[in-house]
C-alpha positions, 0 to 999 in steps of 0.5 A: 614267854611262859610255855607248856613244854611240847608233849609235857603237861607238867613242864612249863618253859620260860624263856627270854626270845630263844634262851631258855631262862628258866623251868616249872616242874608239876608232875606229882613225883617231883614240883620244882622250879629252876632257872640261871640263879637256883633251883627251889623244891616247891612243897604243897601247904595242909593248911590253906593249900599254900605253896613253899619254894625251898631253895636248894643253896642255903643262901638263896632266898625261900618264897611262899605263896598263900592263896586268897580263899575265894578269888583267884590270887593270892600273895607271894612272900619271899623270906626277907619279909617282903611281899608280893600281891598276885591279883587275876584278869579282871573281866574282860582282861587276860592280864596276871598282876603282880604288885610289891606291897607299895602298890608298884606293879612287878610283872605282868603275866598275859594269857596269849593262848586261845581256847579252853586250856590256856598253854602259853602266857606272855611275861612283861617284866616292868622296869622297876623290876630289873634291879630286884635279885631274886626277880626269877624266884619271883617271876617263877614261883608267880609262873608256878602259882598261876599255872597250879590256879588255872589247873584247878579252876581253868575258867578263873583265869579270863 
């Protein structure tokens, strides 16, 4: 589960039962994200208001997120030229979907808060998605981008 951290507005916790996996950082001071596998510094993009998830071990992989310019979404690239499409609830569903470019869904990500501030969404990684190394990067950056839509646009996210 994906939950705001209590008393924090800009920490985000995703944790696995009660094991704490990983964290979402959004204060304006410090945007990071980090977890088990590496920690990335996530910079804001000029142009297009992108994302970039820089790693903080050379060796692990970056990930940029480029939004779609009028719906909500956008799509995550990770430096091993692959890709991945975020697509937002359709309009009755409070489902966040991922899908990796053949179409396969990744993740799901499930607005289970109620009322106007969504503060909690239930994350389903699919199965297909276990064997995928850089699945928290993935899941994470994902986390970080819905989380940064529904700030901006709080109504886009069902």
């Amino acid at each position: 589960m994906l939950d705001s951290r209590e008393g924090s507005p800009t920490t985000w916790e995703l944790r696995h039962g009660s094991e704490l996996v990983g964290v979402i950082e959004m204060s304006p001071r410090q945007a990071r994200i980090s977890g088990r596998s590496g920690s990335w510094a996530v910079r804001r993009q000029r142009r297009r208001g992108g994302l970039v998830f820089m790693p903080s071990d050379v060796d692990a992989a970056m990930a940029s997120y480029y939004p779609r310019r009028v719906l909500p979404g956008g799509t995550l690239a990770l430096s091993e030229e692959r890709w991945f499409k975020l697509r937002p609830p359709g309009l009755f569903g409070k489902a966040w979907k991922l899908s990796d470019a053949e179409g396969r869904q990744f993740t799901r990500i499930l607005i289970i808060s109620q009322g106007w501030s969504a503060r909690a969404w239930l994350v389903h990684l699919d199965e297909s998605a276990a064997g995928e190394p850089d699945a928290l990067l993935i899941v994470l950056a994902t986390g970080y981008a819905i989380v940064a839509d529904h700030m901006q646009k709080p109504l886009s996210t069902g």
